[in-house]
C-alpha positions as CSV (number, residue, x, y, z in Angstrom):
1,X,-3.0,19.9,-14.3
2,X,-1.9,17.9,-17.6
3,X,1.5,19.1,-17.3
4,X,1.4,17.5,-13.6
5,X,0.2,14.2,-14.9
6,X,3.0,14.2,-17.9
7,X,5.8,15.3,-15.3
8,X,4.5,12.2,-12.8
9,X,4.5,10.2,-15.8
10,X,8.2,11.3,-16.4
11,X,9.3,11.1,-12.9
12,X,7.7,7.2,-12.5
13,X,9.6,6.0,-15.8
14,X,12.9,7.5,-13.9
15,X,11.8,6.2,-10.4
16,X,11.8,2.5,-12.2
17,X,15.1,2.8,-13.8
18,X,16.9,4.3,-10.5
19,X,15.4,1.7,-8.5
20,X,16.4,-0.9,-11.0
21,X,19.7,0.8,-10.5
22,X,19.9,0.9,-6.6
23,X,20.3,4.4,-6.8
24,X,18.7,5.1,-3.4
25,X,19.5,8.9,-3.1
26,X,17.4,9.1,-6.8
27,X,14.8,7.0,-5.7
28,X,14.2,9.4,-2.4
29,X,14.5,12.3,-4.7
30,X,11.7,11.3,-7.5
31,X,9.6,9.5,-4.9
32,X,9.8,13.1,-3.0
33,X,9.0,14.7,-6.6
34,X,6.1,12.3,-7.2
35,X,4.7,13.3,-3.3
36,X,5.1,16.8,-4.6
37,X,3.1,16.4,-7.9
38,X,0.0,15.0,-5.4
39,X,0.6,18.0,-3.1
40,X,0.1,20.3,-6.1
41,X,-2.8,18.5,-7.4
42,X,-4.3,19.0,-3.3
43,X,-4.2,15.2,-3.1
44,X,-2.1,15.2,0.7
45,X,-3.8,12.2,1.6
46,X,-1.8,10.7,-1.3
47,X,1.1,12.1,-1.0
48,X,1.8,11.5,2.7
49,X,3.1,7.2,1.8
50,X,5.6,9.0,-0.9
51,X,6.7,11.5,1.5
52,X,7.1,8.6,4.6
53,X,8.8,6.4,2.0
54,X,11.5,9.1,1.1
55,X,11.9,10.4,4.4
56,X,12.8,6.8,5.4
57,X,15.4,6.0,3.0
58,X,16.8,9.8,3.3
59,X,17.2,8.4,7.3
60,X,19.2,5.2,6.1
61,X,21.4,7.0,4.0
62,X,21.8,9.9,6.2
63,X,21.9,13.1,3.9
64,X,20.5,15.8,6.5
65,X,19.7,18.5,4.2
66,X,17.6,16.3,2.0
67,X,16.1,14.8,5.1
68,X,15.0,18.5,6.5
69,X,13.5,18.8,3.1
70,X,11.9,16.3,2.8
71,X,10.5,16.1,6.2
72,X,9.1,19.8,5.9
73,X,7.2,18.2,3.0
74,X,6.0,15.2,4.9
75,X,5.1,17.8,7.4
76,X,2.9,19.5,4.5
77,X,0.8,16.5,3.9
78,X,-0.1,16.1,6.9
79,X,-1.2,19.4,7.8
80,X,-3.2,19.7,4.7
81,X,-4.8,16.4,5.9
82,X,-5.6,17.7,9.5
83,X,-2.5,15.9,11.0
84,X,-1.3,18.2,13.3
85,X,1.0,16.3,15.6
86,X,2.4,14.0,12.9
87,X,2.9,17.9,10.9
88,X,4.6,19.7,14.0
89,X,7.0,16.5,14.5
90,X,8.3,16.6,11.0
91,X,8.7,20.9,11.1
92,X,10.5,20.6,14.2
93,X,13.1,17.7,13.1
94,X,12.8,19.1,10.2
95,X,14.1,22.6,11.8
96,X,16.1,21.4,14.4
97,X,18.3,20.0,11.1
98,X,18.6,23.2,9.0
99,X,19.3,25.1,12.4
100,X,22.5,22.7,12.6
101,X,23.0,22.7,8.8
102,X,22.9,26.4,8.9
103,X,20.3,26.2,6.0
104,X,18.5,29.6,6.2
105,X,16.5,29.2,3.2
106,X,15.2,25.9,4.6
107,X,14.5,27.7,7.8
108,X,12.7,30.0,6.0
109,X,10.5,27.1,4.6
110,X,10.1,25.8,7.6
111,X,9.0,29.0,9.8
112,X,6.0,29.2,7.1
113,X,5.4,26.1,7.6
114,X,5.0,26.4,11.9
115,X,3.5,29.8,10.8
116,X,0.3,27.7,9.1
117,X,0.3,25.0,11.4
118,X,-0.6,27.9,14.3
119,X,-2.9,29.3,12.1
120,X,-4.9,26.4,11.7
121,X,-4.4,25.7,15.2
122,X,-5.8,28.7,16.5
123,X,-2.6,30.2,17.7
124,X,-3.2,33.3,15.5
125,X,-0.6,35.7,16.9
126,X,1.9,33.2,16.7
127,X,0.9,32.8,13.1
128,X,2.0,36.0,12.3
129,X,5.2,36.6,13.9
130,X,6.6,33.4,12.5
131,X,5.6,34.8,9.0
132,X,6.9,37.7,9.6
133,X,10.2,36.3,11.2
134,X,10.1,33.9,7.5
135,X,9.5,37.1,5.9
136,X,12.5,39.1,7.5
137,X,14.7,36.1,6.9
138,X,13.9,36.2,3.0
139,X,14.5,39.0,2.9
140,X,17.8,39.1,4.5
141,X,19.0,36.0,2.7
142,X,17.1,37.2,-0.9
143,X,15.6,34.0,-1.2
144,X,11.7,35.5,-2.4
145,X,9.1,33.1,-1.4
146,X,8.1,30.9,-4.2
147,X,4.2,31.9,-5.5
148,X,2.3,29.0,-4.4
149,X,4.0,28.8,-0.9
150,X,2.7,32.8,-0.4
151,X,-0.7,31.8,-1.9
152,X,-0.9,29.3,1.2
153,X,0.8,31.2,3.9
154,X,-1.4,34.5,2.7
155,X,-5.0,32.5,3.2
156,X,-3.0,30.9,6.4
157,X,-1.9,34.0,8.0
158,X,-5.7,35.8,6.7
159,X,-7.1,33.9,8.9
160,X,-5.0,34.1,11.4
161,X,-5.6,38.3,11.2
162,X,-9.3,37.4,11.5
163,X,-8.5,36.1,15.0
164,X,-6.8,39.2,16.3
165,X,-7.5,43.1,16.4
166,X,-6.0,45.1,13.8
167,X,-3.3,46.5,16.6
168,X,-2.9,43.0,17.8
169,X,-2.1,41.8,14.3
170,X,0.6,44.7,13.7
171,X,2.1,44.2,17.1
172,X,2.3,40.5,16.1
173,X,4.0,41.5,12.4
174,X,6.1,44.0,14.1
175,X,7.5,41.5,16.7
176,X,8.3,38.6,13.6
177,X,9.6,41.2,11.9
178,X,12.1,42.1,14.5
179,X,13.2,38.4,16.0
180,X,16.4,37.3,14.5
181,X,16.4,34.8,13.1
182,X,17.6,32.3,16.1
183,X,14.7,33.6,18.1
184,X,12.4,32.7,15.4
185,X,13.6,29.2,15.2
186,X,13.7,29.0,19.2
187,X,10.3,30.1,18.8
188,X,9.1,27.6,16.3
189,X,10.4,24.9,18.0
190,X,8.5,25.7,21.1
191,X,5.4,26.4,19.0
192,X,2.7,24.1,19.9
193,X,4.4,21.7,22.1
194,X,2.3,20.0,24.3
């Protein structure tokens, strides 16, 4: 937690100087960091203005792949606050970018992050075949999922298991296991569409 607080600290002494600079694409960068740091410190209530305020100058200066990012994180927030439309709108821009980007890491990302949202929702085999499908593309691509992303998709997706039958929940791996990757995103996108 300290080291948090000292790397906020850090990041608002640079936010200062960048915007005394002008340097927009910085500014979007550390205030992204500093929505990060309140993520971490599960403070998404917090976080979300940071998030909203780099996702719009990310949209006036038009960098796609940082706007994917940053909107997966925005999408975060507000899942972790029990925003569920204003999360699914972000993962699906969000998606819809790093499809056209061809950023499979970030699709990776952004499958676990659909993958929660159903879990929370209630949508439990859905849940599991997008982690699985975010699994399988990992693995492929040997990006490993960073620790604290599998702490939250493990308790996501736990849950999710609760809601099925053990040979439901296999099937459900099984079948996110097998998509390729394009059917996993096709999937996502439809996910929770109302």
């Amino acid at each position: 937690e300290g080291r948090l607080d000292d790397a906020s600290a850090l990041y608002q002494d640079a936010l200062d100087l960048l915007t005394e600079l002008g340097d927009r694409w910085g500014v979007a960068a550390l205030t992204n960091n500093l929505g990060m740091i309140l993520l971490l410190q599960d403070r998404p209530a917090d976080a979300r203005p940071r998030f909203d305020r780099a996702v719009a100058i990310q949209r006036e200066i038009g960098d796609p792949h940082m706007l994917a990012n940053f909107l997966s994180n925005l999408g975060d927030a507000a899942r972790e606050s029990g925003d569920g439309d204003t999360a699914r709108g972000c993962y699906h821009e969000g998606l819809a970018l790093a499809r056209a980007l061809d950023e499979r890491w970030l699709i990776a990302y952004l499958l676990e992050d659909i993958a929660m949202l159903a879990a929370q929702e209630g949508r439990s085999a859905q849940a599991i075949r997008l982690g699985g499908a975010a699994a399988h593309l990992r693995e492929v691509i040997g990006a490993p999922i960073p620790p604290e992303t599998a702490k939250k998709l493990e308790a996501h997706l736990r849950t999710a298991r609760a809601g099925l039958t053990p040979v439901a929940g296999n099937e459900a791996a099984e079948a996110g296991a097998g998509l390729t990757y394009e059917a996993a995103v096709e999937e996502a996108l439809a996910a929770g569409s109302r």
